[in-house]
N, C-alpha and C positions, 0 to 999 in steps of 0.2 A: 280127106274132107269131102261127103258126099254134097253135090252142089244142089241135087235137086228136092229136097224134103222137106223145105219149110214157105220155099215163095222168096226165100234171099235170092239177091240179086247174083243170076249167072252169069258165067263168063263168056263175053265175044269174044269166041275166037279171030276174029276178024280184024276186032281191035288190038287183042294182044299181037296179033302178025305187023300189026302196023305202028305199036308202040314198040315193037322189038328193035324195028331199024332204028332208032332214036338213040337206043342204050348202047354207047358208049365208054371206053374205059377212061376215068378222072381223077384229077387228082394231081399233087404234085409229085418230081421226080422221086423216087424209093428213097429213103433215107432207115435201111435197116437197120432196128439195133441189138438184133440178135443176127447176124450174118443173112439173113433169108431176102431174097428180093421180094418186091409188093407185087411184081407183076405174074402173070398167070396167062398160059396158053388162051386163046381164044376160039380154036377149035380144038374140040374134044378128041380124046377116044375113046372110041362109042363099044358096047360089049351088050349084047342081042340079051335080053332076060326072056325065058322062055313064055310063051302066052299061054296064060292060065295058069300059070305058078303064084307071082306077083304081080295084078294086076290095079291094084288099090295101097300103092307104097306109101306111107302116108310118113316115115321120119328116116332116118340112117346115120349110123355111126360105125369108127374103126372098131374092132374087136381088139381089147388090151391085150387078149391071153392066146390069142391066134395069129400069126403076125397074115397078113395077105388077103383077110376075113370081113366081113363087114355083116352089121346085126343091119334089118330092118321088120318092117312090121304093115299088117295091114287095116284098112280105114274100119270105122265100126260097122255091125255084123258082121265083121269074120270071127274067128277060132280069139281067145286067147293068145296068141302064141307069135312069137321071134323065128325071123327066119336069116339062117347065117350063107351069106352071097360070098362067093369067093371073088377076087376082083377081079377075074376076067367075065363074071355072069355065070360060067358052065356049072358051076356044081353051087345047088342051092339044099338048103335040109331047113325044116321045121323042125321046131322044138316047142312045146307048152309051158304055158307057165302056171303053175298050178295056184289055184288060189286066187287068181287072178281073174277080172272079165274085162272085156272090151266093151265099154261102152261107147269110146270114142277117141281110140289110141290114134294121136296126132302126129309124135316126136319120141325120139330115143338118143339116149346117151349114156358118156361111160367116165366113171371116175372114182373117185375114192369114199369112204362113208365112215360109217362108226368105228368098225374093224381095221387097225391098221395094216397096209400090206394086202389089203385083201381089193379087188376089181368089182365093182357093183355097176352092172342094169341098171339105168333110171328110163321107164315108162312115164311120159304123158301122157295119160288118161283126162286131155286137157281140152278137148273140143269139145263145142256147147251150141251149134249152130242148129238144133232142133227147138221149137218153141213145143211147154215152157223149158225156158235155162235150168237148169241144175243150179243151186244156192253152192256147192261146193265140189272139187274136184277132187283128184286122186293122182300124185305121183308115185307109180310103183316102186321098191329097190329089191332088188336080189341080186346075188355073189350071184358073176358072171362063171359058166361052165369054162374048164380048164381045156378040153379039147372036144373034139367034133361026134364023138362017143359016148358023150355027157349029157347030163341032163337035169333040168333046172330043179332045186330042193325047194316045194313050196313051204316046208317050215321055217326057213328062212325068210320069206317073200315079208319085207315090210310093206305099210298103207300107208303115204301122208297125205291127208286129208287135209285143204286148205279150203279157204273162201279169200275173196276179193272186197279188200275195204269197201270198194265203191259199186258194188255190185256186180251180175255176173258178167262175166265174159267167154268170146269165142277166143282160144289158142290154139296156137299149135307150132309154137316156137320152145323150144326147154333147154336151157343150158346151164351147166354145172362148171363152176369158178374152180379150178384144181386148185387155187391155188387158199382156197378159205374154206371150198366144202357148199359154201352158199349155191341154195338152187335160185334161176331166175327164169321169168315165164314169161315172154312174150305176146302180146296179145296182136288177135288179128282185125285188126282197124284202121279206119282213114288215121285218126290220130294211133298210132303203135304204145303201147304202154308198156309201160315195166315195173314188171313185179317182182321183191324180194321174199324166198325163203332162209331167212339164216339158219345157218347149222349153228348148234345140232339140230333136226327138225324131227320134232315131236310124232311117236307113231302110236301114241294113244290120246289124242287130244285136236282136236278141227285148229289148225293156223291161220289167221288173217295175216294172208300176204301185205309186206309192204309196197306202196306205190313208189319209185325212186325215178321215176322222171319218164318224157317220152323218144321215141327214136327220131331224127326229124328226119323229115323228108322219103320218111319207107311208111310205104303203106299196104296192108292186105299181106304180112309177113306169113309165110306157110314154110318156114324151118330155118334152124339155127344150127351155130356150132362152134366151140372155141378148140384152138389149139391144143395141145397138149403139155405144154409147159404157162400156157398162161396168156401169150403174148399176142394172140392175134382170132378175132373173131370174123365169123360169115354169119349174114342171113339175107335168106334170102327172101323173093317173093317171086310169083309167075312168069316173069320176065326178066329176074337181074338178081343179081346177086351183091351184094352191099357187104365192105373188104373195114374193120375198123384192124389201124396196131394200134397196141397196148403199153401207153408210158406207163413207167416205174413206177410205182408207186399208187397208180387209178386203182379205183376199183370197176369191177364189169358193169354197173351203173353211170359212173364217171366218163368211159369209154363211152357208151352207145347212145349217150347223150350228146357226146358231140357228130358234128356230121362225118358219114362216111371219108375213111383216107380213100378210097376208089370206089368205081361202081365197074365191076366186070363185065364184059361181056358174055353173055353163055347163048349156048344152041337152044331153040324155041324148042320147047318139049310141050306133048299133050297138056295136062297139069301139071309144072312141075311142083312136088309137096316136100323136097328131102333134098339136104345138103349136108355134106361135115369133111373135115382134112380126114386124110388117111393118118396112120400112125406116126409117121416123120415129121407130116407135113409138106411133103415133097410136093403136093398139091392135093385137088378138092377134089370129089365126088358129086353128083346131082345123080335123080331119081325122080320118076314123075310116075305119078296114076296113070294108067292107060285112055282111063274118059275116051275120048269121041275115035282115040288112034289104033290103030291096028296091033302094034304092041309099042315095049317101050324100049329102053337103051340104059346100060348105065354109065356115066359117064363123065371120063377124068382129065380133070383140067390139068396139066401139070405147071407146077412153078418157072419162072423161064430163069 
């Protein structure tokens, strides 16, 4: 999310150093219902991303088809293109995505689609903070590459082209429900909203998102991310990260409607723009824009 291109209000650094001490971990004791504890390390392990690689991280997600891998992507005017971080930082690689442009790739994620058995790419092409708005947005899908040798088929690459009942919005929150297929979009607001796309979602025809309620108490949301069985969702914003579990039976609207089971605490990063679990779960990941800092870090919370 570039901060400085329209006159939106920029971020005090000064203020987020001083609303940081504030955030706090809440909530009541764990009561897991899938074996997993709620709680999460409180200081990271930090892993050096080299400067000038990624400097504009704007989403991130685990790699299904890579175990140890992580996809992310950078803010608009860059390339098109995914870049796969290995989790210690050291070895990063671009890849294109053909067919594809950056207007204002916010968020990324990974899950399942039309094709059974098969790993899809979903691109939010979902940031709108340039006046005028865009009336419609774009979430990209493409079959995730099978190894580090690969490379993206843009005759595969679907378009889903949505609009917003109530007109446009800034995002940069995307998360995809494994367990329905349904994508949801997060918007970035004092009031946070939430938008349904039901699958199947149409790749020849503009979708009006549904509105399914707002998030309370998260405001200025800049990335999201659900588990990979279903059960437990993050998002986050510049300062905290916001922990919902997932009873039986909710749906990913149900969930994020009600208020966070914790709010984590994490390391003050420059911007941070990117959050999501690793493949297990074992714990989370964060990623920030470089903005005003010298470089950035990536970095993993582990489960306690």
């Amino acid at each position: 999310m570039n901060q400085n291109k329209t006159g939106y209000l920029r971020i005090d650094y000064k203020f987020v150093l001083f609303a940081s001490c504030f955030i706090i971990s809440c909530g009541s004791d764990p009561e897991p219902s899938n074996g997993r504890s709620e709680q999460f390390e409180s200081s990271p392990q930090k892993f050096d991303i080299q400067p000038g690689t990624i400097d504009e991280a704007s989403g991130l997600a685990a790699s299904a088809s890579m175990n140890g891998y992580l996809w992310t992507h950078q803010d608009s005017g860059r390339p098109a293109s995914l870049y796969l971080v290995s989790g210690d930082g050291k070895t990063i690689k671009e890849f294109g995505v053909p067919g594809a442009a950056n207007h204002d790739w916010e968020d990324v994620t990974l899950g399942a689609g039309p094709q059974d058995g098969v790993n899809y790419v979903f691109i939010g092409d979902i940031g709108n903070n340039n006046l005028p708005m865009t009336e419609t947005n774009i979430v990209y899908r493409i079959p995730e590459i099978s190894n580090v040798n690969g490379s993206f088929d843009g005759a595969k690459l679907d378009k889903i082209r949505f609009r917003y009942p109530d007109g446009p919005r800034d995002a940069e929150t995307l998360i995809l429900d494994p367990l329905t297929r349904d994508i949801f979009i997060v918007s970035k607001e004092a009031q946070t909203g939430i938008y349904r796309l039901p699958y199947p979602q149409s790749t020849t025809e503009t979708i009006t998102a549904e509105k399914v309620g707002v998030v309370p108490s998260v405001s200025i949301a800049s990335s999201g991310d659900i588990s990979l069985d279903g059960d437990e969702i993050v998002i986050r914003t510049y300062v905290a990260v916001y922990y919902w579990k997932r009873k039986s039976g909710e749906t990913v609207a149900q969930t994020l409607t009600k208020a966070a089971s914790r709010t984590l605490m994490v390391a003050l990063e420059p911007q941070g723009e990117a959050v999501c679990f690793d493949r297990a779960a074992d714990g989370f990941y964060t990623l920030s824009e470089k903005g005003n800092g010298e470089r950035v870090t990536l970095n993993y919370y582990k489960r306690k």
